[in-house]
DRENVO-784164 format. One record per residue (C-alpha): x, y, z. Coordinates in steps of 0.05 Angstrom, whole numbers, plus 5000, padded with zeros to 4 digits. Example, Ala and Ser with C-alpha at 12.3 -4.5 7.8 and 13.67 -1.06 7.14 Angstrom:
BEGIN
524649105156/527349795143/
***
This chain:
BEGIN
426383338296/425784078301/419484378284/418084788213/416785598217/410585478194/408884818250/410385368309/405885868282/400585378268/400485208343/400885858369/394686008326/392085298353/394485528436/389786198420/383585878398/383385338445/384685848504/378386278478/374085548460/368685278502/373484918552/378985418556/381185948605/375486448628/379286968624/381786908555/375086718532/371187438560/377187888539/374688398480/378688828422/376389428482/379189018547/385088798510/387289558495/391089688567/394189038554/397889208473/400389888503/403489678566/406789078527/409189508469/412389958525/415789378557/418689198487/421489798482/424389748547/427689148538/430689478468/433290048512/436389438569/439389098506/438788418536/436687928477/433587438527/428687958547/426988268489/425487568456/419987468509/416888178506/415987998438/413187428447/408087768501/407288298443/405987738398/400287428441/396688138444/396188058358/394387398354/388787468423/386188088370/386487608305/382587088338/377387438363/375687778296/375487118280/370486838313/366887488296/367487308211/371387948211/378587618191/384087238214/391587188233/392687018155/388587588132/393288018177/399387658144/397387748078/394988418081/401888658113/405888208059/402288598004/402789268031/410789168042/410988867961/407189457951/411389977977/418389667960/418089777885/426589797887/426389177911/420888797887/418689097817/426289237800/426089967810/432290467820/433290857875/439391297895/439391347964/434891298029/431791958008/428591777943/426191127992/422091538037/420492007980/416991357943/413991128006/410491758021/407491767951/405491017951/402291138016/397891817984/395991307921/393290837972/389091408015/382091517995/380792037950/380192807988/384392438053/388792858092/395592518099/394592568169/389092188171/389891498202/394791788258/392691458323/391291958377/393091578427/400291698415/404191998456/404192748440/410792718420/411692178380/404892378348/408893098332/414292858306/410992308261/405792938237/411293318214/415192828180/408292738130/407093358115/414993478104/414892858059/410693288011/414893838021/412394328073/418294368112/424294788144/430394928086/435694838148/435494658207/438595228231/431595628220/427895188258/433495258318/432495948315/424895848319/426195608384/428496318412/422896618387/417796118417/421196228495/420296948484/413196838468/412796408529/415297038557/410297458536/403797098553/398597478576/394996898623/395896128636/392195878573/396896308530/402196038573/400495338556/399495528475/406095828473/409995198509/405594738464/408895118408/415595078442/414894268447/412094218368/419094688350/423694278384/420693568360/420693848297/428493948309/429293328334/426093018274/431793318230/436993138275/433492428267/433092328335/427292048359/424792578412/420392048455/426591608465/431292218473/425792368535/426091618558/433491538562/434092208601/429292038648/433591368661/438891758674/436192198721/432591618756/438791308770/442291828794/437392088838/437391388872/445291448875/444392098914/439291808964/442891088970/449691538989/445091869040/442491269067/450291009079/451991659103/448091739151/444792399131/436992629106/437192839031/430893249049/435593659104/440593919050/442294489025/440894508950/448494638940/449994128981/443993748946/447693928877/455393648903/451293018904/448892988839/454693198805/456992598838/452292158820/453992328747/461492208758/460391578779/456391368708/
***
């Protein structure tokens, strides 16, 4: 008889705390919230990956490994009396009640707008009094995910671009200041500013800028390698041509995509 929801979770709760018991794996049993860190980013990362490879087989165990990362966490705050794996459940369950009013409470909205209009007020009713919506923004994003998700805050209160248009033509004005820099620390101001314009861009294009960066460098992965296998079976050192010739291939490359 297949197992219940609820059976498989209980085990994989039951799996965790056995592997960090007295007679379970040393390594499990001396890992801390601090070692564990490396560990949640490069598996998040690989999740993503296996979104981008679209193979459901994959992505089902990269969540999974994901999944391990939480419940390793959960376990050792409980051992510690902190919480546990149902505190982290419920907590999350409430919040999403919470912030769902048009679904839950029998609320009206119109349209995805007046969703992420409630959200963002929900979310300021839950902040401590005198905090920044930008507080709570981990730091260790990457810079430009952590731009675009700044921006969308503060725009959710209204500090943002009428059109897009104006924030496009922002981005003319930011090159020339790149331009225009004195030294190297301007230099590096004025591109910062030229990154923060164009995330801010992407944001209203609703693309997400970090996977827009991801995908490209695929691309350019692969056909880099196309250019150097085509070498390889031509006999010839990529390093030897010319960079028109060095272009013919790439153009190439991309016809064959």
């Amino acid at each position: 008889m297949p197992k219940k929801e609820s059976d498989r979770f209980r085990e994989l709760k039951e799996i965790i705390a056995r592997l960090r018991g007295p007679n379970g794996c040393p390594w499990d049993k001396k890992q801390t919230h601090t070692s564990l860190k490396p560990f949640l980013v490069e598996e998040s990362y690989e999740v993503l990956q296996a979104l981008d490879e679209g193979i459901p087989e994959k992505l089902r165990d990269e969540l999974g490994d994901l999944l391990l990362q939480i419940m390793l966490h959960a376990q050792i705050a409980t051992e510690s009396g902190q919480f546990d794996i149902d505190d982290v459940v419920r907590s999350i369950s409430q919040k999403l009640i919470h912030r769902h009013p048009h679904v839950f409470s029998g609320q009206k909205v119109k349209n995805v707008v007046e969703v992420e209009q409630n959200w963002e007020t929900l979310k300021q009713e839950e902040r401590v009094e005198g905090e920044s919506i930008l507080a709570g923004m981990p730091e260790q994003m990457p810079a430009l995910a952590y731009s675009q998700s700044m921006q969308r805050r503060v725009a959710g209160v209204g500090f943002d671009w009428e059109k897009v248009q104006e924030i496009i033509d922002k981005l003319a004005e930011e090159v020339a200041e790149i331009k225009q820099a004195a030294n190297q620390q301007e230099k590096a101001n004025e591109f910062g500013d030229l990154l923060f314009t164009l995330a801010n861009v992407a944001r209203r294009l609703d693309i997400d800028m970090e996977m827009a960066l991801r995908s490209t460098n695929q691309r350019f992965y692969r056909r880099f390698a196309y250019m150097e296998e085509a070498c390889r079976e031509r006999g010839v050192n990529l390093a030897s041509l010319s960079l028109d010739e060095q272009n013919a291939l790439w153009e190439e490359a991309k016809r064959k995509e």
